[in-house]
C-alpha positions as CSV (number, residue, x, y, z in Angstrom):
1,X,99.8,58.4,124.5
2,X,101.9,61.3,122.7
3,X,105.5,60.9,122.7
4,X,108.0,63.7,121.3
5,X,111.2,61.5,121.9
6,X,112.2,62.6,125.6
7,X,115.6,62.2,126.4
8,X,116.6,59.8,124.1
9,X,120.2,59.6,124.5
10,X,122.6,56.5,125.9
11,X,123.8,58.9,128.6
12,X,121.8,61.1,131.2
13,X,121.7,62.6,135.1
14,X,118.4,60.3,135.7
15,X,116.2,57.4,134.5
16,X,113.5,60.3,133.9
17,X,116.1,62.2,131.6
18,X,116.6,58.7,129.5
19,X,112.8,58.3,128.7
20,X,112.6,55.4,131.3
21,X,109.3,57.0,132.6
22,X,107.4,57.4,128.6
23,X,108.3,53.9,128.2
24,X,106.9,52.4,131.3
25,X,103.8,54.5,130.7
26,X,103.8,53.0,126.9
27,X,103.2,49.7,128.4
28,X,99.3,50.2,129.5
29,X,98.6,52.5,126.6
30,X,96.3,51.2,123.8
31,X,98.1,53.5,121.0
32,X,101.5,55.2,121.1
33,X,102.1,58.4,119.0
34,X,106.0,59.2,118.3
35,X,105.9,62.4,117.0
36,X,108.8,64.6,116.1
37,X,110.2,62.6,113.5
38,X,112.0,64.8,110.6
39,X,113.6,63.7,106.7
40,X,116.8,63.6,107.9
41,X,115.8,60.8,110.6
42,X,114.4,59.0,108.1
43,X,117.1,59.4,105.4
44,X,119.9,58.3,107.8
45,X,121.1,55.1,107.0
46,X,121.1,53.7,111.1
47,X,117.4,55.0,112.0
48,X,118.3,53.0,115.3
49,X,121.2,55.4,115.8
50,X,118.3,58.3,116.3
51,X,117.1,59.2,119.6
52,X,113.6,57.9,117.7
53,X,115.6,55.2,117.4
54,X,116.4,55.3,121.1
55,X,113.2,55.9,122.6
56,X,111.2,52.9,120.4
57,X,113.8,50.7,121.7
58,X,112.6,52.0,125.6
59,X,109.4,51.5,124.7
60,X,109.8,48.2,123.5
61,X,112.4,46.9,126.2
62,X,109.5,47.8,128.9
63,X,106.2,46.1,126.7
64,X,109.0,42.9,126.7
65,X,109.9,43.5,130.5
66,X,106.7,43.0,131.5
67,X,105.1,39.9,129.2
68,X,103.9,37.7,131.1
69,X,106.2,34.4,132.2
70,X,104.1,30.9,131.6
71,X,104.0,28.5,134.3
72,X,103.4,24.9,133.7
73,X,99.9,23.8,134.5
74,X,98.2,27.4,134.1
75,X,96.4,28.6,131.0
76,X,97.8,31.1,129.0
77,X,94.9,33.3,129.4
78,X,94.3,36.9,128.5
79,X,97.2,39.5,129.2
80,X,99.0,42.9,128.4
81,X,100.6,41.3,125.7
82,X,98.1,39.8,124.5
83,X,96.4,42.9,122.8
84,X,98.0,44.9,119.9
85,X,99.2,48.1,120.6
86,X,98.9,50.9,117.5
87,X,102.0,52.5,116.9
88,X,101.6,55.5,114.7
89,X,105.1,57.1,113.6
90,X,104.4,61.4,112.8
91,X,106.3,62.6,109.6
92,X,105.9,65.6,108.4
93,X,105.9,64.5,104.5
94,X,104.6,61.6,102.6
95,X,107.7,58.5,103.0
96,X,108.9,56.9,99.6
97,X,110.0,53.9,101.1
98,X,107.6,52.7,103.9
99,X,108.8,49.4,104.2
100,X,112.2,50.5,104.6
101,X,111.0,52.5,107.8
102,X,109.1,49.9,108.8
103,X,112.0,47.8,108.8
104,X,114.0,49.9,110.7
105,X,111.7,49.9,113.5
106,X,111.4,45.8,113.5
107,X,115.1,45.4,113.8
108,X,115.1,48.0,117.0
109,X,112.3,45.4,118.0
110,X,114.8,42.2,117.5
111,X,117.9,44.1,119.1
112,X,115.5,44.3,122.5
113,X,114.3,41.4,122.0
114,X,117.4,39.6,121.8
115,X,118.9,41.3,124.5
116,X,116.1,39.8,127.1
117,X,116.0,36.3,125.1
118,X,112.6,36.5,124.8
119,X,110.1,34.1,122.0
120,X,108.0,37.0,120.1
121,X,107.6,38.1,117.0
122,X,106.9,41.9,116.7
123,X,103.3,41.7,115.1
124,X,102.2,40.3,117.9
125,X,102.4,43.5,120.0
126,X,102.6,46.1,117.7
127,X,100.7,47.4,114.6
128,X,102.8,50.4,112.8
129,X,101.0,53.2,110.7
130,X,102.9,55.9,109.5
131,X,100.9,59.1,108.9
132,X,101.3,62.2,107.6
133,X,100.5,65.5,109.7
134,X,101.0,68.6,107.8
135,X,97.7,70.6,109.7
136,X,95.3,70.5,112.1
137,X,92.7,68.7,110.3
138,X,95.3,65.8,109.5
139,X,96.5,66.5,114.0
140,X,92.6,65.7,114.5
141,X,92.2,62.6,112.1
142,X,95.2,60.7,113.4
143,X,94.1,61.6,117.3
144,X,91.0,59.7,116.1
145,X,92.3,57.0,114.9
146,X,94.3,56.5,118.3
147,X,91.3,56.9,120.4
148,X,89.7,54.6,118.8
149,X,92.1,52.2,118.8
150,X,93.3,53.2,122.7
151,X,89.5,52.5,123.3
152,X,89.7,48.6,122.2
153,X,92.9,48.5,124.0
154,X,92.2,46.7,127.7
155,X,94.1,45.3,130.6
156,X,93.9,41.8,132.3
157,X,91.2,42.6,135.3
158,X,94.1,41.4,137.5
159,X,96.7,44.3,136.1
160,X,95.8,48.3,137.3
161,X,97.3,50.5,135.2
162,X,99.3,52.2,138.4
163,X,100.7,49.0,139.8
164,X,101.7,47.9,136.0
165,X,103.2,51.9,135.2
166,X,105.1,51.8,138.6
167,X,106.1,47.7,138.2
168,X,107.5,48.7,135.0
169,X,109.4,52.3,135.9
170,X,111.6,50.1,138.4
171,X,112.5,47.2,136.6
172,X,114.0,49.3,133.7
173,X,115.3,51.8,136.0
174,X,117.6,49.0,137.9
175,X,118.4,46.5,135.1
176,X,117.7,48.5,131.7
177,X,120.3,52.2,132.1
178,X,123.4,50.6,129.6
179,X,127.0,51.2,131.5
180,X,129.6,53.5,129.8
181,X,131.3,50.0,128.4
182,X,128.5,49.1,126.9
183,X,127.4,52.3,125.4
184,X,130.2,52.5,123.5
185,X,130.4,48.9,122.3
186,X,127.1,49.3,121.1
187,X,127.7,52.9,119.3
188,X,131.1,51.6,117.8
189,X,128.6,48.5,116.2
190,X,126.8,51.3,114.6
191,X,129.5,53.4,113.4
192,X,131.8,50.2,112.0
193,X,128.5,49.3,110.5
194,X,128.3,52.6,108.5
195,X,131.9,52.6,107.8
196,X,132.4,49.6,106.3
197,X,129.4,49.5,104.5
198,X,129.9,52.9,102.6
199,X,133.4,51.4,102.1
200,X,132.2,48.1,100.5
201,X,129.7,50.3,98.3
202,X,131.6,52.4,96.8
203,X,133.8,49.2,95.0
204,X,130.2,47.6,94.4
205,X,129.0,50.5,92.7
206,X,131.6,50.5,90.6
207,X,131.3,47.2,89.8
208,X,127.6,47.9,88.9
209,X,128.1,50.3,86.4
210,X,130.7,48.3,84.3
211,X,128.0,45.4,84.0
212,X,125.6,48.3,82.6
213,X,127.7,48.7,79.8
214,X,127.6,45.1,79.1
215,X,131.4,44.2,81.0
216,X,132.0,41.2,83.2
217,X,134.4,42.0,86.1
218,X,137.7,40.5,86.0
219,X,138.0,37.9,88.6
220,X,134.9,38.9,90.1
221,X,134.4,35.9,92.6
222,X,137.8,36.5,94.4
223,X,137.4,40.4,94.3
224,X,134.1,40.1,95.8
225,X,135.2,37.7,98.6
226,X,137.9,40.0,99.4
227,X,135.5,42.9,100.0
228,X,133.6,40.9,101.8
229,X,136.4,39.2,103.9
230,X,137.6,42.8,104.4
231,X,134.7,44.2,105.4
232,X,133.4,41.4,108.2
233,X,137.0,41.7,109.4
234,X,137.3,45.3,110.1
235,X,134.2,45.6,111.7
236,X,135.5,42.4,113.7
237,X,138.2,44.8,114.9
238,X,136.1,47.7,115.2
239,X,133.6,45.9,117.5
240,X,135.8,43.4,119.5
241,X,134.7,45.4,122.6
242,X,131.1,44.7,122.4
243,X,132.0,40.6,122.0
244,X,133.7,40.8,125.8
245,X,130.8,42.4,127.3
246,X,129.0,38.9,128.3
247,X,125.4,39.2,129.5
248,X,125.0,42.4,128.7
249,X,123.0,44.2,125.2
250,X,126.4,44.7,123.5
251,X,127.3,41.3,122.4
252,X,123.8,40.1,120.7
253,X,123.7,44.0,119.2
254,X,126.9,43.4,117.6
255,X,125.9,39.9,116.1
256,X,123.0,41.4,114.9
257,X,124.7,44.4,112.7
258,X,127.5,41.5,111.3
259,X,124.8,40.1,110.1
260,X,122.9,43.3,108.7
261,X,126.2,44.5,107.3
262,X,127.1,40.6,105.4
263,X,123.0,40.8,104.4
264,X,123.9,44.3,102.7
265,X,127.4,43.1,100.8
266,X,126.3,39.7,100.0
267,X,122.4,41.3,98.5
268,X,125.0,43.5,95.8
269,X,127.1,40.4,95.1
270,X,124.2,38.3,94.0
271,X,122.7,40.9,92.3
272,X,125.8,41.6,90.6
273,X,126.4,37.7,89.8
274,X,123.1,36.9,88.1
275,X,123.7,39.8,86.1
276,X,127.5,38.6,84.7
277,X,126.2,35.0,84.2
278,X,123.3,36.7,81.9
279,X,126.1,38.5,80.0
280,X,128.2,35.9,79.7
281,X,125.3,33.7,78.4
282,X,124.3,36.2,75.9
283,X,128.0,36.1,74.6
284,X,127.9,32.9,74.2
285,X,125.0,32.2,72.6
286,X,126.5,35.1,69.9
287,X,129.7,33.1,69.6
288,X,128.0,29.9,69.1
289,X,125.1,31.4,66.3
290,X,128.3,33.2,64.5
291,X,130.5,29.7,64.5
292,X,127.1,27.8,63.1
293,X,126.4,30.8,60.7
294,X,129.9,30.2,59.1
295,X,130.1,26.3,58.8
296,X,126.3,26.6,57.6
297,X,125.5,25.6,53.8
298,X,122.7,25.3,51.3
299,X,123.8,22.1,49.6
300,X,121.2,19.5,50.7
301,X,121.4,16.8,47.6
302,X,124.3,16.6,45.1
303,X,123.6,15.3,41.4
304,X,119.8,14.6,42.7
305,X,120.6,11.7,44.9
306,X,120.0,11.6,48.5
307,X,122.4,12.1,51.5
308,X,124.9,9.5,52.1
309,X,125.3,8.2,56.0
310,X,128.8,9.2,56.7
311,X,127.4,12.6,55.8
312,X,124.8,12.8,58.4
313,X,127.2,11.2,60.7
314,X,129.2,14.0,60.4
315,X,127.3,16.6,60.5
316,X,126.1,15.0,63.9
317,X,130.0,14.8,65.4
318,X,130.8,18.7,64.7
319,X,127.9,19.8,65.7
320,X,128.3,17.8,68.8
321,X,131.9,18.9,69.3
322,X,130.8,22.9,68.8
323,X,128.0,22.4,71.2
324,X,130.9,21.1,73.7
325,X,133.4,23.8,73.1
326,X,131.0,26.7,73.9
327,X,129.9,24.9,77.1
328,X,133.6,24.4,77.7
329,X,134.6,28.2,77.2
330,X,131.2,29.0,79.5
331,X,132.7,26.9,82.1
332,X,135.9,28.2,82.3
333,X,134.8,32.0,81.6
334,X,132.5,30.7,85.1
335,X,135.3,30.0,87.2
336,X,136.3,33.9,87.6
337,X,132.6,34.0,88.7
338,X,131.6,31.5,91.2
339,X,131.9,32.1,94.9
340,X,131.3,29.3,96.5
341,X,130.9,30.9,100.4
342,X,127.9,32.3,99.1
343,X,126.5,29.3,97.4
344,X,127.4,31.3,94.1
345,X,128.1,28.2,91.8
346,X,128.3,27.4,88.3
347,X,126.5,24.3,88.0
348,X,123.0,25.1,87.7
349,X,124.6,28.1,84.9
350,X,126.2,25.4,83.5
351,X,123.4,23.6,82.9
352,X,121.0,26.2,81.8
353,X,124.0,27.0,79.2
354,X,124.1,23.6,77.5
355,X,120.3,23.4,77.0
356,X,119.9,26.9,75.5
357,X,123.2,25.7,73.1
358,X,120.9,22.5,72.4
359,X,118.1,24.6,71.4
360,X,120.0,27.4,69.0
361,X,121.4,24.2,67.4
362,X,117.6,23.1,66.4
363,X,116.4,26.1,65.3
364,X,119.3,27.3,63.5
365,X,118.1,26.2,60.3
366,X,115.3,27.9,60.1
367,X,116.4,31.2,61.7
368,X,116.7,34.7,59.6
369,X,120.7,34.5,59.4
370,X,120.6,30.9,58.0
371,X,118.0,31.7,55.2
372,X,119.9,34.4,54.2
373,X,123.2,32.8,53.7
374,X,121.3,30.1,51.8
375,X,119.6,32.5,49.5
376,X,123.7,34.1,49.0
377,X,124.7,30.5,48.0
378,X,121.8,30.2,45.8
379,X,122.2,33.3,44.2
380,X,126.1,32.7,44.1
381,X,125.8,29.1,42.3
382,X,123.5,30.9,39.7
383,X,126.1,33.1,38.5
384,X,128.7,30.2,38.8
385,X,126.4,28.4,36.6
386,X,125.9,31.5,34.0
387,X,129.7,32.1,33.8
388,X,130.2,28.5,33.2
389,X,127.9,28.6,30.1
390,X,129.4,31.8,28.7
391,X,133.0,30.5,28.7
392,X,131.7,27.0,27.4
393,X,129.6,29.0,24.3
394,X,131.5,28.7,20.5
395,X,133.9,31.8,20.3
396,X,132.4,34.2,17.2
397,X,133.5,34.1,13.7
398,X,136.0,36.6,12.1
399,X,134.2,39.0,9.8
400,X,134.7,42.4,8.5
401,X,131.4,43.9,7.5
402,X,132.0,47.9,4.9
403,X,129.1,49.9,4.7
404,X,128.3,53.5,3.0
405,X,126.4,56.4,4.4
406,X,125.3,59.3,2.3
407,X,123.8,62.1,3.5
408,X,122.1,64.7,0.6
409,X,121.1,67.9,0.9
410,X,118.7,70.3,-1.9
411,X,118.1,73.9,-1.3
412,X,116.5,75.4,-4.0
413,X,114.9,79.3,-3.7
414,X,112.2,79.9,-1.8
415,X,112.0,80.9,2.1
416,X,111.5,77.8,4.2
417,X,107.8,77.0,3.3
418,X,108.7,73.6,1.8
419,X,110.8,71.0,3.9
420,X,111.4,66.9,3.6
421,X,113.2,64.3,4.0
422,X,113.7,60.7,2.4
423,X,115.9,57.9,3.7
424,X,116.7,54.1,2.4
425,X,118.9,51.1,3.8
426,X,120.1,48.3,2.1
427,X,122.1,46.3,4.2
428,X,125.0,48.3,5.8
429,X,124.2,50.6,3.3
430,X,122.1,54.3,4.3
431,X,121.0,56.6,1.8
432,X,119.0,60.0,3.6
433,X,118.0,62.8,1.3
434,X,116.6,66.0,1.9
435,X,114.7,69.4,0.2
436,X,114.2,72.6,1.4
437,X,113.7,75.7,-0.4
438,X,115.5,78.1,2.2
439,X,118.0,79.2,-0.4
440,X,116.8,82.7,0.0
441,X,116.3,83.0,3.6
442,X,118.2,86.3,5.4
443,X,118.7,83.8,8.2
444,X,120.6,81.0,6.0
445,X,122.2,83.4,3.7
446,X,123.2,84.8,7.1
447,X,124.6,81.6,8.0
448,X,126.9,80.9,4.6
449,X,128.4,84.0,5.0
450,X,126.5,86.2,3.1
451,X,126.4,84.0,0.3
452,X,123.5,82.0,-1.2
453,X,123.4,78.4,0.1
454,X,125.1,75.2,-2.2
455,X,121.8,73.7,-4.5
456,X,123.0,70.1,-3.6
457,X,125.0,69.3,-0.8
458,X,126.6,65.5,-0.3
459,X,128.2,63.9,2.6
460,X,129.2,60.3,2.5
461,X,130.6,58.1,5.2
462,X,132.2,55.0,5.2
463,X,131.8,52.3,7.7
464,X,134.3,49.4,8.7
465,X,133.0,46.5,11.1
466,X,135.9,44.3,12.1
467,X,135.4,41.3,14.5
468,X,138.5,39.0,15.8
């Protein structure tokens, strides 16, 4: 059977117009095709609101109209609801979220269902395939696959498909054509739904980006229960119509999207929770390591003798009373979390919080940060030690130590081919004395002036060494 969505509106001149007709005709058929489907229908956040939406819920008020009612003493038997119908769903691209569709189409299923207070469960009448049809080739595969499945599709020998079609047609023609009243009860539901939840959203989003960046939100369990509280109490408003309307669609429709829209708020404000609490562990853990880090030392023995009790005792205590001031800041920094109507407590966080303290305390000692403060102190005494050694070291003697330098020079004729040097120390004493026969070089002459270089050339220097 090949559906395009007939008249799939609340409102219409005739029960043909509203799809009453497909949908009685869906009930004897082994597979269903819904074709006509676009993007937008799938992207719109109330795929119920459609009029895919609209005729799925025809087809699956008739299948329920006509299940079978047990009596007491009589076998259950074979029936028409007894054998899985194929639904196949036409889009015209490949879906990124199939479950969400899928979904979608299971909670039109529940809204019928509750509305005729009927005990089934959806996959035991219908099997949902979505497929893609983009030619005729993929046209001709999935009219395959709904022949075949059409073919092991049968009736109970006492049902003819006629009697069933026409059985069908008038029972959802007299009881199943929604008043005016309850049309617009049930299309209110749907838009308070969307309202309120975009409303909600948009402070939860919010919220979601500041605990990206690593923020808790300020009094987050009381800001959250008053989005929440808001929320469930305008669409209360909104929908107050559909909650008169006893016996009819409206009133289980409208319990049905409270609870969708609370599902939708309270699936964020979990979300949102578990995140802080991980934050707020994490920035406790960071306290804790820095508060260990600065009452940490080295010193494990003093003049080679062991550790005395009261030492170990208390070591013991502040550790103790460190491990119990972290827990106690986590508690309290928990309080602007919890929310208790959602069973959003601190206890089990609590908990988890002092047995991850517990553990940083044992392996402190050996972590990266403690070994390096312990090579600091190391390296720290060391130089305590060398400066106390310096200072305690004999101051000099006073001395004053005289010493000569002399520097000699020769320069007899000759042009540079004879050059060396002699030197001799005695003491503080230096004696350096040199020859070279440059006397009547152009370059030295040059030098002096035009003038023949001094034959001996002396220059002495005294030293003085004084020490205090």
């Amino acid at each position: 059977m090949v559906l395009t969505s007939p008249g799939a509106t609340l409102t219409g001149t005739s029960s043909l117009a509203r799809g009453n007709g497909a949908a009685a005709a869906s009930v004897v058929a082994g597979s269903i095709i819904l074709n006509g489907i676009t993007e937008s229908d799938l992207e719109k956040s109330a795929f119920e609101s459609t009029r895919h939406g609209h005729t799925l819920s025809g087809i699956f008020r008739a299948r329920l109209m006509m299940l079978p009612t047990k009596v007491e003493g009589e076998d259950d038997g074979e029936d028409e609801g007894g054998n899985t119908c194929t639904l196949v769903l036409v889009v015209p691209t490949e879906v990124e979220d199939v479950d969400k569709v899928i979904g979608d189409v299971n909670d039109i299923f529940e809204s019928a269902r509750l509305g005729l207070g009927l005990d089934v469960t959806f996959e035991d009448l219908y099997d949902v395939k979505i497929e893609v049809v983009q030619n005729d080739a993929d046209a001709v595969k999935v009219m395959s696959m709904a022949s075949a499945a059409a073919t092991s599709h049968t009736l109970p020998p006492k049902l003819s498909i006629p009697s069933t079609v026409i059985s069908t047609y008038t029972k959802m023609s007299s009881t199943s054509e929604p008043s005016p009243s309850v049309a617009s009860a049930i299309l209110s539901c749907d838009e308070s739904l969307t309202r309120n939840h975009k409303t909600a959203r948009a402070k939860l989003t919010a919220w979601r980006s500041r605990t990206q960046r690593g923020l808790i939100v300020d009094h987050f369990g009381s800001a959250a229960l008053q989005v929440r509280s808001r929320a469930m109490e305008q669409y209360d408003r909104d929908t107050i119509l559909a909650a008169g309307l006893a016996g009819s669609i409206a009133a289980p429709y409208r319990l049905e999207s409270r609870n969708k829209l609370a599902g939708r708020i309270d699936g964020v404000v979990r979300e949102l929770f578990q995140v802080q609490v991980g934050l707020l562990e994490d920035s406790t853990l960071k306290r804790f390591e820095a508060t260990l880090l600065r009452k940490h030392s080295s010193k494990g023995t003093k003049g080679g003798g062991g550790i005395d009790d009261a030492s170990v005792d208390t070591t013991y205590a502040d550790n103790a009373a460190m491990v119990r001031s972290a827990v106690f800041a986590f508690d309290i920094a928990m309080d602007d979390l919890v929310l208790p109507s959602l069973s959003l407590t601190k206890a089990k966080a609590v908990r988890e919080m002092t047995t991850k303290l517990e553990t940083a305390l044992l392996t402190f000692p050996d972590s990266a940060a403690a070994r390096l403060k312990n090579l600091k102190e190391v390296a720290k005494a060391a130089n305590k030690q060398k400066a106390l050694e310096v200072k305690a070291a004999p101051p000099p003697e006073r001395s004053m130590d005289v010493g000569l330098d002399l520097v000699a020079m020769v320069r007899p004729d000759g042009f540079g081919s004879l050059q060396g040097f002699v030197g001799y120390q005695l003491g503080g004493n230096n004696m350096i004395v040199g020859i070279h026969n440059d006397a009547d070089s152009p370059e030295v002459i040059g030098q002096f002036g035009g003038t023949r270089p001094p034959f001996l050339r002396i220059q002495p220097k005294l030293k003085v060494n004084v020490e205090l």
